[in-house]
C-alpha positions as CSV (number, residue, x, y, z in Angstrom):
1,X,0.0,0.0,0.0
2,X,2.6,2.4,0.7
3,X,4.2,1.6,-2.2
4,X,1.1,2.4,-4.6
5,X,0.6,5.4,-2.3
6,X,4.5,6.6,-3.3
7,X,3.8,6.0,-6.8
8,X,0.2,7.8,-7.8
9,X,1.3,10.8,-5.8
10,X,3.5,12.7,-7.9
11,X,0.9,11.6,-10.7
12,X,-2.0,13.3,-8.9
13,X,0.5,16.5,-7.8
14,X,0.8,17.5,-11.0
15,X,-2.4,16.9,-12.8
16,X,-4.4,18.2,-9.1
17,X,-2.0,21.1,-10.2
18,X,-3.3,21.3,-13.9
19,X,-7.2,21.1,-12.8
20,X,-6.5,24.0,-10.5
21,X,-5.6,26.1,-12.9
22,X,-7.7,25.2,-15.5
23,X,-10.8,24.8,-13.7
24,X,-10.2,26.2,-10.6
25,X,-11.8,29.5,-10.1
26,X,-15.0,28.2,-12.4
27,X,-15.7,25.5,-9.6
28,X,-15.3,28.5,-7.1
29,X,-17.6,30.7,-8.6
30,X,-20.1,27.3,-9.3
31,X,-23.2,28.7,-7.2
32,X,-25.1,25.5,-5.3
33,X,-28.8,26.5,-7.0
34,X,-30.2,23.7,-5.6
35,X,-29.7,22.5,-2.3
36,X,-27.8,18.8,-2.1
37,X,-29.7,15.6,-0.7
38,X,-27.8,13.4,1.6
39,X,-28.5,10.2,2.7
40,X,-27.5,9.5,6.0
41,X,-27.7,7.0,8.6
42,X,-25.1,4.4,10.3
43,X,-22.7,2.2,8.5
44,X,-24.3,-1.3,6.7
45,X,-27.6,0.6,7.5
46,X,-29.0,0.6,3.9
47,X,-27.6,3.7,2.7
48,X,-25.3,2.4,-0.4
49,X,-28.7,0.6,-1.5
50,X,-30.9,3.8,-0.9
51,X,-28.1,5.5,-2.5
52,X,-28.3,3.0,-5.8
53,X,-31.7,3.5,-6.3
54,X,-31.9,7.6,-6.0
55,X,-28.9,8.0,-8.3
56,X,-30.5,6.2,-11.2
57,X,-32.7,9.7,-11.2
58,X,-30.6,12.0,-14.0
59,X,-32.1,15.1,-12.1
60,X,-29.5,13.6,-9.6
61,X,-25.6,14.0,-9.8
62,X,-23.6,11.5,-7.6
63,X,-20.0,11.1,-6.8
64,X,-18.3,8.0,-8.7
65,X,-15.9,5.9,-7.3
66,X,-13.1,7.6,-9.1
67,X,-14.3,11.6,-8.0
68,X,-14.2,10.0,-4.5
69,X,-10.7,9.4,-4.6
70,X,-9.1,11.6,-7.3
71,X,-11.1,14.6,-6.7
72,X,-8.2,16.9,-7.5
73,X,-7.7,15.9,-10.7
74,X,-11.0,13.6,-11.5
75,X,-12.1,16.5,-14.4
76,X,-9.3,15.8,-16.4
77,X,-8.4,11.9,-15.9
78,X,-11.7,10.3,-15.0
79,X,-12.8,9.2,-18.8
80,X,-9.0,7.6,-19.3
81,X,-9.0,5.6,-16.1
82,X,-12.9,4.0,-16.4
83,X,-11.3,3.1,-19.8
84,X,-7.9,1.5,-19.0
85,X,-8.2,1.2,-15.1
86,X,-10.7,-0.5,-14.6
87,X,-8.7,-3.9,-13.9
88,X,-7.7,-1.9,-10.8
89,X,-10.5,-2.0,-9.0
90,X,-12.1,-5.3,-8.0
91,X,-15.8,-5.9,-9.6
92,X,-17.3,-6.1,-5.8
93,X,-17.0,-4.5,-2.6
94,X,-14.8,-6.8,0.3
95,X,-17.6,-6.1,2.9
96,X,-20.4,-7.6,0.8
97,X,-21.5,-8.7,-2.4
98,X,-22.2,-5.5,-4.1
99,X,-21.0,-4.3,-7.1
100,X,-18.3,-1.8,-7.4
101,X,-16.4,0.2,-10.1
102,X,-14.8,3.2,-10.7
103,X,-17.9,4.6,-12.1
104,X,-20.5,3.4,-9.1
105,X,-21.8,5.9,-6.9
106,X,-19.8,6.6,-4.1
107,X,-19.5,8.0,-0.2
108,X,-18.3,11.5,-0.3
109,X,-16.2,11.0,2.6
110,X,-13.7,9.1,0.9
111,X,-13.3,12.7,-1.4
112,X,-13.0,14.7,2.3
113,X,-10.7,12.7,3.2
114,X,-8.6,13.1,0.3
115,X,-9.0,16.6,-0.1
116,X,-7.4,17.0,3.6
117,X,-10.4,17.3,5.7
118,X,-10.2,16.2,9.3
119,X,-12.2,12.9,9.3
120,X,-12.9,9.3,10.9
121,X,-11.5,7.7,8.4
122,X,-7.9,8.6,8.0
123,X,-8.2,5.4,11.1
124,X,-8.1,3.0,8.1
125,X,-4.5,3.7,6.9
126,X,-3.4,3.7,10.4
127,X,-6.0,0.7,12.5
128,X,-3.6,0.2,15.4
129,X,-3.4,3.8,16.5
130,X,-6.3,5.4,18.8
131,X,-9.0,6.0,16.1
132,X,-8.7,10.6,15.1
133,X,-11.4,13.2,14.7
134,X,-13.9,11.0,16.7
135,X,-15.1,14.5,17.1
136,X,-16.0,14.6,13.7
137,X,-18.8,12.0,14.2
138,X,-21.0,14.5,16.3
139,X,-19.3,17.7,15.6
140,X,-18.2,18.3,19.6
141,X,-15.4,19.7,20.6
142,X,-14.1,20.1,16.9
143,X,-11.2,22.5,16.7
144,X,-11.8,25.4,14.6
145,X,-9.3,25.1,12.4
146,X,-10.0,21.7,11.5
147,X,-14.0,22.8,10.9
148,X,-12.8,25.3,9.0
149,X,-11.2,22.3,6.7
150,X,-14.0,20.3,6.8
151,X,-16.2,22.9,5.7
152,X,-13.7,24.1,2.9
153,X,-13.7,20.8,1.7
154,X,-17.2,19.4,1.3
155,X,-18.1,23.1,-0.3
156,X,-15.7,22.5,-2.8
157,X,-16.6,19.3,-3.3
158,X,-20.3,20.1,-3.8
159,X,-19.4,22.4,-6.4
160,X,-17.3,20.6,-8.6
161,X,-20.0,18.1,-8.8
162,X,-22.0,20.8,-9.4
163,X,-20.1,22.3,-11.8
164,X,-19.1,18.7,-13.8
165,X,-22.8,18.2,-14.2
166,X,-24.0,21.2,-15.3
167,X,-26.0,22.1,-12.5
168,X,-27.6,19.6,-11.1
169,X,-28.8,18.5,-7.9
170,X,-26.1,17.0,-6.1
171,X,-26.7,13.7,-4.4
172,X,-24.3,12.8,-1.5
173,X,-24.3,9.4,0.8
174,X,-21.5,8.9,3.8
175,X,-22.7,7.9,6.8
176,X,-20.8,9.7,9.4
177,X,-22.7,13.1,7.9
178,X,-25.6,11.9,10.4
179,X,-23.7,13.5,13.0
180,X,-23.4,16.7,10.9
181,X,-26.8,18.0,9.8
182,X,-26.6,20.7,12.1
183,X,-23.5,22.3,10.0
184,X,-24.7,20.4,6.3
185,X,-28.0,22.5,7.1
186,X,-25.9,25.7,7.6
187,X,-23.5,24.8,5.1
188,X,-26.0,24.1,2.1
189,X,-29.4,26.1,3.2
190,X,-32.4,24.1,2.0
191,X,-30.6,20.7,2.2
192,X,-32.5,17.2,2.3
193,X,-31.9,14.4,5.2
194,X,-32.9,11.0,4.1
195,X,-32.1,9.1,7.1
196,X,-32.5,5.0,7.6
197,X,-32.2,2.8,10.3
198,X,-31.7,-1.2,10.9
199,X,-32.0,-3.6,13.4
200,X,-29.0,-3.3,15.2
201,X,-28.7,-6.9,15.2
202,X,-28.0,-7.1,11.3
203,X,-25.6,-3.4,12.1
204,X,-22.9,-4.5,14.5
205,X,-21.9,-7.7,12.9
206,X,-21.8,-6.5,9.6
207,X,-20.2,-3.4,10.8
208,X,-17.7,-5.3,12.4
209,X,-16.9,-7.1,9.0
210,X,-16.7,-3.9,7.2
211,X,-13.9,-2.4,9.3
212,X,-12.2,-5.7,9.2
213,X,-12.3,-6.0,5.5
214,X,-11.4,-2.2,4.7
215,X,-8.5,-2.2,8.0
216,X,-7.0,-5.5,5.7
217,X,-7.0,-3.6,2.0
218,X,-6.3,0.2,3.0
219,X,-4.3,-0.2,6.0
220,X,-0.4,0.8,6.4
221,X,-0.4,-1.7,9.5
222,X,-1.0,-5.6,9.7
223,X,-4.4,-4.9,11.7
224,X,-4.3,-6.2,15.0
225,X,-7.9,-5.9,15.4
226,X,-7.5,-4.7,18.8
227,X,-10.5,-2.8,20.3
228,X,-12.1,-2.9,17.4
229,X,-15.3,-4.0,19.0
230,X,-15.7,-0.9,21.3
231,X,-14.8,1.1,18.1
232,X,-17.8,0.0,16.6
233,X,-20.2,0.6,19.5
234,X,-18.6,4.1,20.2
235,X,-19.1,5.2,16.8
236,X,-23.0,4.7,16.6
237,X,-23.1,6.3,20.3
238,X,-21.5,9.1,19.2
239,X,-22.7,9.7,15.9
240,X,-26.7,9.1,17.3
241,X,-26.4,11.6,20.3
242,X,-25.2,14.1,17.7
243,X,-27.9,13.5,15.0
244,X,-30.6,13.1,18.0
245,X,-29.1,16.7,19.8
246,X,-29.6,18.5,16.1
247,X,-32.5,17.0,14.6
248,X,-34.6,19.1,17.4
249,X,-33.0,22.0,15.5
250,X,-33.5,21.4,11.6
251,X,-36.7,21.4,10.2
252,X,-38.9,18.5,10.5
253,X,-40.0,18.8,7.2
254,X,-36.0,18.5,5.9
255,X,-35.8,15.0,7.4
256,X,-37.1,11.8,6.6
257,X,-36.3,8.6,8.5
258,X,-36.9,5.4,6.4
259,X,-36.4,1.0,7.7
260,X,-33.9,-0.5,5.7
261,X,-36.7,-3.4,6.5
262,X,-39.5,-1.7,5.0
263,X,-37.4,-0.2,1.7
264,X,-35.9,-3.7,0.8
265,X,-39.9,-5.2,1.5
266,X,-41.6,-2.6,-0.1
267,X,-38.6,-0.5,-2.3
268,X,-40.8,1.3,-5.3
269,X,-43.4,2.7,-2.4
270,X,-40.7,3.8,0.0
271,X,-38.9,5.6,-2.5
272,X,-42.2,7.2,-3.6
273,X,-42.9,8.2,-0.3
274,X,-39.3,9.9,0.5
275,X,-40.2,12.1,-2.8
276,X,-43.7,13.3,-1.8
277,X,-42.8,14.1,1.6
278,X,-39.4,15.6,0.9
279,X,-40.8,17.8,-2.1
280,X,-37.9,16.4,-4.6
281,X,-39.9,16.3,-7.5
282,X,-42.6,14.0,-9.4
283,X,-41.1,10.3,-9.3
284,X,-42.6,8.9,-12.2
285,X,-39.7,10.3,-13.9
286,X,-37.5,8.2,-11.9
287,X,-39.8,4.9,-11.8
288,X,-39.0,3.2,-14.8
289,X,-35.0,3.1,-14.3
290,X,-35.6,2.4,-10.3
291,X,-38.2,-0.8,-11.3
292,X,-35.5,-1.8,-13.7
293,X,-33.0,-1.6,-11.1
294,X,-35.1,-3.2,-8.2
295,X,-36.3,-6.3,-10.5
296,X,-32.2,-6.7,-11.5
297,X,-31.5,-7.1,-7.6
298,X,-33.9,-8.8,-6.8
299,X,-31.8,-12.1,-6.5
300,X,-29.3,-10.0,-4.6
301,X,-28.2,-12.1,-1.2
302,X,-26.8,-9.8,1.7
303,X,-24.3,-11.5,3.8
304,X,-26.0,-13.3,6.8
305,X,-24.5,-12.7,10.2
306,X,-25.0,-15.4,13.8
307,X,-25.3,-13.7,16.8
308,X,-25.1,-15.6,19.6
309,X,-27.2,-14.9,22.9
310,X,-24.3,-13.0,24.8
311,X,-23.6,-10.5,21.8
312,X,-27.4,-9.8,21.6
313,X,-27.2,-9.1,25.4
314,X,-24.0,-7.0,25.1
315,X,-26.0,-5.2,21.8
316,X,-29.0,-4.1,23.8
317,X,-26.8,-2.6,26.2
318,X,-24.8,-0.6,24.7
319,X,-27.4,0.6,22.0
320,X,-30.6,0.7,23.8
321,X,-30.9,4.3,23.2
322,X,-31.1,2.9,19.4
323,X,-33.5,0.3,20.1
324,X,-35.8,2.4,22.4
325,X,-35.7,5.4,19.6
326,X,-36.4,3.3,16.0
327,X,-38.4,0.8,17.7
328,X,-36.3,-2.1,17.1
329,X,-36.6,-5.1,19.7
């Protein structure tokens, strides 16, 4: 890894470099018309799923793959590398059986995290040391430089998407945003919360295996997997009192909470619904490509976790807030 890391950066240097000065100051002046959408809502949760289905709308514009992780130079090199490059990234994701790609829709907070904002996830080069910016997961205690980073960096990021598309609605998915709506809502007036919950018997084991698989691919350290289990339950502690705190300050009408149990049962409806109620416009434009999409999955199997008694136990414990809240038992 540190290798491959050594030998793309002079690469993306120079042609970050050359996209700044070309492009630059017309992504600056890029003016957000339309507020983004972001779906939010804790890791394995159903948001890359939610996020599969909206995306297929053109009125949408979503991050790919490859604008997730080149985002300084993604305007220039993107249409080269989903031609040649493809053999670089494997055809599904190590967590699960989905399908990935360097044109699949992606979680913006792999593009914050390369643009040098202060985020959770710069734990996954380094999965031995005491996780960073936990902060970042409920926006307490944040320093102000380091918001100030944040903030620089997800504007921008919005904008180039919004300038690459030619204006349209920007689409974003990452689940630690759930502790942010309070600044996303400041940040972006007018914004849109789709927010989903799951048991949290089906979220901590397959959260467990996603931090295992990513700490193994992306890591610069043989992962010890050492405390990695508190990790897990800390982060959806953290990240729920935030959203919970600022929710009583965002509009009510801004937010709508959706089951991953009821989308998968009923997905056409559900989707409906989050339209009608979130005023994104009429989804019958949408409901031929989403059908399409729904009736191509629908032999999709999710990965099927066993929890044992004890780990329920422990679960209900340390989540009950969770359980309590979404109604989950």
């Amino acid at each position: 890894m540190a290798f491959l890391i050594g030998l793309i950066t002079p690469f993306n240097s120079v042609m970050g470099t050359v996209q700044r000065l070309r492009c630059g100051r017309k992504i600056d002046e890029t003016p957000i018309e339309q507020p983004p959408v972001f779906i939010i809502g804790h890791w394995r949760s159903g948001t890359t799923y939610l996020h599969e289905l909206m995306c297929l709308d053109e009125r949408f514009v979503s991050p790919t793959t490859y604008q997730c992780f080149a985002p300084h130079h993604c305007l220039l090199t993107e249409w080269w590398m989903n031609t040649l490059g493809s053999w670089l990234v494997p055809k599904q994701r190590p967590m699960d059986n989905m399908a990935a790609g360097w044109d699949r829709p992606q979680e913006d907070e792999f593009a914050l995290l390369t643009l040098g904002a202060p985020t959770p996830y710069v734990r996954m080069a380094f999965p031995n040391d005491p996780p960073p910016f936990m902060e970042f997961l409920d926006m307490q205690g944040c320093k102000p430089e380091h918001l100030s980073r944040f903030e620089a960096a997800i504007v921008h990021f919005v904008k180039l998407l919004t300038y690459a598309s030619e204006n349209k609605r920007v689409l974003l998915k990452s689940p630690p945003h759930t502790g942010r709506i309070e600044v996303l809502a400041r940040l972006f007036p007018g914004a849109k919360f789709i927010h989903i919950v799951r048991h949290p018997f089906a979220l901590y084991p397959s959260t467990l295996r996603l931090w295992q698989s990513l700490d193994a691919v992306q890591g610069l350290q043989m992962p010890s997997g050492k405390g990695l289990d508190d990790y897990v339950f800390n982060c959806l502690t953290r990240m729920y009192g935030g959203f919970e705190d600022q929710r009583k300050r965002i509009d009510p009408a801004a937010i709508y909470d959706v089951r991953y149990e009821d989308l998968t049962a009923h997905p056409m409806a559900e989707v409906q619904k989050m339209y009608e109620k979130l005023g994104l416009g009429p989804f019958d434009i949408a409901r031929q490509k989403i059908e399409a999409f729904v009736a191509a999955q629908k032999d999709y199997k999710p990965n099927k976790h066993k929890v044992d008694d004890g780990l329920k136990a422990r679960i209900r414990e340390r989540w009950k807030t969770y359980f309590d809240r979404y109604g989950y038992f």
